[in-house]
N, C-alpha and C positions, 0 to 999 in steps of 0.2 A: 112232603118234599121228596123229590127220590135222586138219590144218590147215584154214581157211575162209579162202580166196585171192580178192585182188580184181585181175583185170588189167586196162588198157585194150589194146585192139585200137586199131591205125589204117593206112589204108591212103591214097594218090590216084595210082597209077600201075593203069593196064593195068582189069581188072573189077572194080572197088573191092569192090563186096559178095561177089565172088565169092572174091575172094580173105580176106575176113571170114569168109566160113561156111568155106573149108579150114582156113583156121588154129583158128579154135573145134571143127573135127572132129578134127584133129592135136593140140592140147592135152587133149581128150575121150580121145582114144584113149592116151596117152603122157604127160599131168601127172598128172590124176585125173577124178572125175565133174563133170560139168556139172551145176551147180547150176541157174543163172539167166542168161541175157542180157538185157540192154539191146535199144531199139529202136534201129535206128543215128542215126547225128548226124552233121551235114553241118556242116564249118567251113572258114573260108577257113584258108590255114598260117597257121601259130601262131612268130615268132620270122625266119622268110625267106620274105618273101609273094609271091615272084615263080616262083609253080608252084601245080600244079594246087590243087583244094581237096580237104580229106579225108573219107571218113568214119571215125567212128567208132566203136566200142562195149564195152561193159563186161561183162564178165563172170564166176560169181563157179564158182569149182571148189572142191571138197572132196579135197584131195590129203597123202599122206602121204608126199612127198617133200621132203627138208630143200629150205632156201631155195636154197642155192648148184645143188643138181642140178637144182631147178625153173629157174632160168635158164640151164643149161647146154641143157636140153628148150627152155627158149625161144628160144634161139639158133637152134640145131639147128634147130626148124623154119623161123623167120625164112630162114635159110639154104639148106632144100631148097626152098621159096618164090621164092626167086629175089634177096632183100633183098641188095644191096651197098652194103658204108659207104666214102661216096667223099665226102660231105661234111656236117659238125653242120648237124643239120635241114634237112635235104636231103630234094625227093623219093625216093619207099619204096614197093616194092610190098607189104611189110607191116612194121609195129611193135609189140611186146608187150612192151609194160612193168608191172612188176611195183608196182601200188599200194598194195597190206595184204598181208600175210603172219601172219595171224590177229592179235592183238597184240602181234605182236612188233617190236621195233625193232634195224635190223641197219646195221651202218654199218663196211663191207668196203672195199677200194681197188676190188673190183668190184661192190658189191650194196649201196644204202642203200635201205631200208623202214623207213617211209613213203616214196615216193617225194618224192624232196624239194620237186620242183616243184608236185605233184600244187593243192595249196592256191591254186596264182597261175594255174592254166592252168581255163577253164570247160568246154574241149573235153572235160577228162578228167573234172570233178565233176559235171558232169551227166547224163552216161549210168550214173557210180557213182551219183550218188544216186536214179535211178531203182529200179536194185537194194538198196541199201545205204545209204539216207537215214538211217538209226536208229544204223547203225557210229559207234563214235568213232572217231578220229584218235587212237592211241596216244602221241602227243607231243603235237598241241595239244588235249587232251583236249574235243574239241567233236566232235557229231555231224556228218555228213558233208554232210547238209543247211545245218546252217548255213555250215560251209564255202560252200558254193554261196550263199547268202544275200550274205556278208562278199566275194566274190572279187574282187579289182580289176580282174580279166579283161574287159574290155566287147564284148571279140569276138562276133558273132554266130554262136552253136549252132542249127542246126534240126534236128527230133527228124522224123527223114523217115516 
């Protein structure tokens, strides 16, 4: 069966974009087909604002790997990328999180989809609704556009 996966990409250590297209080549090569990308989006951090800014981008795969190996592939690359977890929301030379997993809703000690935050943060709904304006939100049953509409996020996104 193959699933219609939404992830956000984000990076602001080291060649921001450079380190975007490995990780979209590494998930191409190793989750499933590239669908779509987002153009990137530049935001200051989101949560610990004393580091660099990020970009970021959305991306949507067609993969017929269950959800828990899709994040194990997501690790793993984070991983051979160089990503070390030394502190929550802490700079990252990359982040890939997992925001749709077709519509499904998974709620694991390690895996919740929808991403739970996904709704409160603008960095991650707006390079999705670029791709994915028309998706519902499997739990708050709203298009993902309006999502971005309703967001209380008032951080500023630039679409680079």
């Amino acid at each position: 069966m193959t699933h219609d996966i939404f992830l956000l990409l984000g990076t602001n250590l080291g060649d921001r974009a450079g380190h975007l297209a490995t990780a979209r080549t590494a998930l191409a090569a190793r989750a499933g087909h590239l669908v779509n990308a987002s153009a990137l989006y530049e935001t200051v951090a989101w949560g610990r604002t004393d580091q660099p800014d990020f970009l970021n981008q959305a991306i949507a795969l067609s993969s017929s790997l269950e959800a828990h190996a899709l994040l194990e592939v997501m690790l793993d690359i984070e991983q051979s990328l160089g990503r070390v977890r030394r502190e929550h929301w802490g700079p990252r030379v990359i982040d890939i999180d997992l925001l749709l997993y077709s519509d499904h809703v998974i709620d694991t000690p390690t895996l919740q989809v929808p991403h739970p935050r996904m709704p409160l943060r603008r960095f991650a709904l707006m390079p999705l609704a670029e791709i994915a304006g028309g998706v519902i939100h499997p739990v708050l049953h709203k298009k993902i556009s309006e999502l971005l509409a309703e967001c209380p996020d008032q951080l500023a996104v630039k679409k680079l």
